[in-house]
C-alpha positions as CSV (number, residue, x, y, z in Angstrom):
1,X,0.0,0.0,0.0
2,X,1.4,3.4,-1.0
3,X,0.7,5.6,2.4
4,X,0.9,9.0,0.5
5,X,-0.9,11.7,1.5
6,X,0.2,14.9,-0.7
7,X,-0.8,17.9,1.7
8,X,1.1,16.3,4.4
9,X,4.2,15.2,2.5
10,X,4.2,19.4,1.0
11,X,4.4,20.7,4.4
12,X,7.2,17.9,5.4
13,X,8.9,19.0,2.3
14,X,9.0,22.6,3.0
15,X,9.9,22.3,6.9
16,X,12.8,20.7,5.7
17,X,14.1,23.2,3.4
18,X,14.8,25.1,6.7
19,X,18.7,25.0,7.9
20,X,19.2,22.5,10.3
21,X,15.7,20.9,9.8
22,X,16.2,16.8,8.4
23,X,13.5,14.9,7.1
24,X,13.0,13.3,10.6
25,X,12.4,16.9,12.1
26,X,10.4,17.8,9.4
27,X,8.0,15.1,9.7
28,X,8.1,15.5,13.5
29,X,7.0,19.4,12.9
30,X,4.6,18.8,10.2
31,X,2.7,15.9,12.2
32,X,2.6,18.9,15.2
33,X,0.8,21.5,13.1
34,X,-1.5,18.7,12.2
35,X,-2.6,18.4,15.4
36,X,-2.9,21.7,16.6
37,X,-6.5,23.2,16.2
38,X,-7.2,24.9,13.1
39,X,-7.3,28.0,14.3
40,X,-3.1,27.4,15.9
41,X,-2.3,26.8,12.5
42,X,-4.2,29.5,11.1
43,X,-2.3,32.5,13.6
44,X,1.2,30.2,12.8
45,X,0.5,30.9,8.9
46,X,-0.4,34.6,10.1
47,X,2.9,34.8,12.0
48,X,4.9,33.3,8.9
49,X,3.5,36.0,6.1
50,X,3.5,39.0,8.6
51,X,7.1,38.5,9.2
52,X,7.8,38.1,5.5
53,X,5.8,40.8,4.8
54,X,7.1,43.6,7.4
55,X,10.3,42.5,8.3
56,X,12.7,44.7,6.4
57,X,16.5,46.1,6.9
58,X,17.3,49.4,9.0
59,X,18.0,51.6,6.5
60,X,21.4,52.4,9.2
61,X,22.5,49.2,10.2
62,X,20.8,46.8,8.0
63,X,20.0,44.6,10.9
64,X,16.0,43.7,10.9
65,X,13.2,45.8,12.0
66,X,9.5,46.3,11.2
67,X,10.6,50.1,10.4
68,X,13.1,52.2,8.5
69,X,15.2,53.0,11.4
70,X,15.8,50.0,14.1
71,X,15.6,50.3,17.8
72,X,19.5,50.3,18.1
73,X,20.2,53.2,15.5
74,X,17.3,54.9,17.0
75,X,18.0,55.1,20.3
76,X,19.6,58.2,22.3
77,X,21.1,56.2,24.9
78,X,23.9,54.6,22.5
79,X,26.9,55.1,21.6
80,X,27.3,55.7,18.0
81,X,31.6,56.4,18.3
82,X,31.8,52.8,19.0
83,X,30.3,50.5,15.7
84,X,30.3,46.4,16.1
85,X,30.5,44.8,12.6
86,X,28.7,41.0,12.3
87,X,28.1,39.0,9.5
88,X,24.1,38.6,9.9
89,X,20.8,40.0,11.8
90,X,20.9,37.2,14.2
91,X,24.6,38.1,15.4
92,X,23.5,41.3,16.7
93,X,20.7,39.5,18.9
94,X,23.7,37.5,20.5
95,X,25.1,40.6,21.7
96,X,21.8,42.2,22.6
97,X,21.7,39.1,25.3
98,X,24.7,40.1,26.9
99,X,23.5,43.4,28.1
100,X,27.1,44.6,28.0
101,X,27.4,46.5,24.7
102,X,26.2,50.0,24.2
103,X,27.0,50.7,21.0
104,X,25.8,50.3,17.5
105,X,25.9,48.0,14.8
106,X,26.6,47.2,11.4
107,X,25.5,43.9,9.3
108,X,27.6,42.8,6.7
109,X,25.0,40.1,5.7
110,X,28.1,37.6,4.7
111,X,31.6,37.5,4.8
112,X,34.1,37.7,1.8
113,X,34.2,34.2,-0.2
114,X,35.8,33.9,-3.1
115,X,35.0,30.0,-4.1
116,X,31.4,30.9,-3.3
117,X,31.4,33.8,-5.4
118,X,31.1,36.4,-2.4
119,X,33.5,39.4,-3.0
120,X,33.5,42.5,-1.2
121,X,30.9,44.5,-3.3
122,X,28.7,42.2,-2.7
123,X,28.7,42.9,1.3
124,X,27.3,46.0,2.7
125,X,31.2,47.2,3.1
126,X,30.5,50.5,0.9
127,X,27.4,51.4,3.5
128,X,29.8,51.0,6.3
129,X,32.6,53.2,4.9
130,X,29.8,55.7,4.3
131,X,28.9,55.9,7.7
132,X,32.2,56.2,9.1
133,X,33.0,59.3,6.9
134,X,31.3,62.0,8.7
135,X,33.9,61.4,12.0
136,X,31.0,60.7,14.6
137,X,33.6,56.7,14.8
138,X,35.7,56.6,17.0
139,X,36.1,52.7,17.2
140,X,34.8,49.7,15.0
141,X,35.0,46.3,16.4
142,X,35.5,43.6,14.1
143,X,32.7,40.8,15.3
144,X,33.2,38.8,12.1
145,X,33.0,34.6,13.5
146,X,36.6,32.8,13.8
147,X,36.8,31.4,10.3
148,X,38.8,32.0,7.6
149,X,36.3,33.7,5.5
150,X,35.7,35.8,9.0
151,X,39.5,37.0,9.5
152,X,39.9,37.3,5.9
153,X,36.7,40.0,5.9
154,X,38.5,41.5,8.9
155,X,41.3,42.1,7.5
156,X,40.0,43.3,4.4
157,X,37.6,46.2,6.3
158,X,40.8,46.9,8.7
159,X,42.4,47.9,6.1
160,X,40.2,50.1,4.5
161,X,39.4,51.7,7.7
162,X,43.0,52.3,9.4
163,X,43.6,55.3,6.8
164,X,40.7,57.3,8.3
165,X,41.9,57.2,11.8
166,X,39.4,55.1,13.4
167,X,40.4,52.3,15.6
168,X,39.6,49.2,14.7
169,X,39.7,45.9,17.0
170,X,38.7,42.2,16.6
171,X,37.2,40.2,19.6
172,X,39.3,38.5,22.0
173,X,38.3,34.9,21.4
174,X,37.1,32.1,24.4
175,X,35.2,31.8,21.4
176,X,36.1,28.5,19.7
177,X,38.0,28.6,15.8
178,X,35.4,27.9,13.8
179,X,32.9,28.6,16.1
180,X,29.7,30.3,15.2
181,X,28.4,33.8,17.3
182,X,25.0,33.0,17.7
183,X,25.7,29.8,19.8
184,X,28.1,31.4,22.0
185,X,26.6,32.5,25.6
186,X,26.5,35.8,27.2
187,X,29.2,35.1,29.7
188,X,31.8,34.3,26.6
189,X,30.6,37.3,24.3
190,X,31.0,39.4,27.2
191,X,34.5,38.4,27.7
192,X,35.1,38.6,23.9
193,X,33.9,42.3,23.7
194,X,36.5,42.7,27.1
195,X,39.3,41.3,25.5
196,X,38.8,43.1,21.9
197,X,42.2,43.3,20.3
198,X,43.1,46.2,17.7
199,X,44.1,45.1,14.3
């Protein structure tokens, strides 16, 4: 007997097109929504589109926000001398959890990668230099993971940025080689930001 019943194997299918999601979580995720009420599904389908739909870049930072300006850049209590670059949104929620940074941010979305076809222009690199023309920076900390790709892109910004007088310095790392931000806990990014070296 072929047990195959399309609607089901769709959502299965598109639950595990998500990173990190197998076929085995998938299933396990799509059998769950199943079995929630209709009306649970219903507000987790609403969630889903009005995230698509609202969620956009800060038109400072480029980190998310449901308006043109985030909380961070908007916020008088800041710092805006002191700019931490990461590679993505969610980086910037890792150092929000630490309640020990009070400056600003700047998303990359990515990190320099030639094999994969990722050069500089392809980065938000030109947005940062932008900002750091006016002389408001004083410091930017490099907050790119411990990869290669992540020193390389580093390197690469240090460079650009040393001519203009600001300071640039890179995390101290208790964070692991290869290690990724987001899975790092507050204690650790605390003493990373501590610890900052400047390249």
């Amino acid at each position: 007997m072929n047990y195959n019943i399309v609607p089901l194997n769709e959502l299965i299918n598109q639950f595990s097109k998500l990173p990190g999601i197998g076929k085995k979580t998938a299933a396990r995720l799509a059998y769950s929504i199943i079995e929630q009420p209709l009306e649970s599904a219903k507000q987790f389908a609403d969630a889903l589109i009005n995230a698509k739909e609202k969620i956009r870049f800060c038109n400072i930072c480029f980190s998310l926000t449901d308006e043109d300006i985030c909380p961070v850049c908007k916020s008088e209590k800041r710092d805006k001398s002191t700019v931490c670059v990461v590679e993505e949104p969610k980086d910037v929620l890792a150092f929000e959890r630490t309640n020990e940074y009070y400056g600003v941010y700047h998303v990359l979305h990515g990190v320099i990668s030639p094999l994969d076809g990722i050069t500089p222009d392809k980065l938000r690199i030109k947005e940062l230099m932008a900002r750091l023309s006016d002389g408001t920076v004083k410091e930017i900390i490099m907050a790119t993971n411990p990869t290669v790709e992540g020193e390389a892109t580093a390197s690469y910004i240090s460079r650009l940025v040393k001519p203009m007088g600001i300071k640039v310095t890179r995390l101290a790392y208790g964070i692991p080689v290869g290690g990724d931000l987001e899975y790092a806990d507050e204690y650790t990014l605390t003493r990373a930001l501590e610890g900052r070296n400047e390249i």
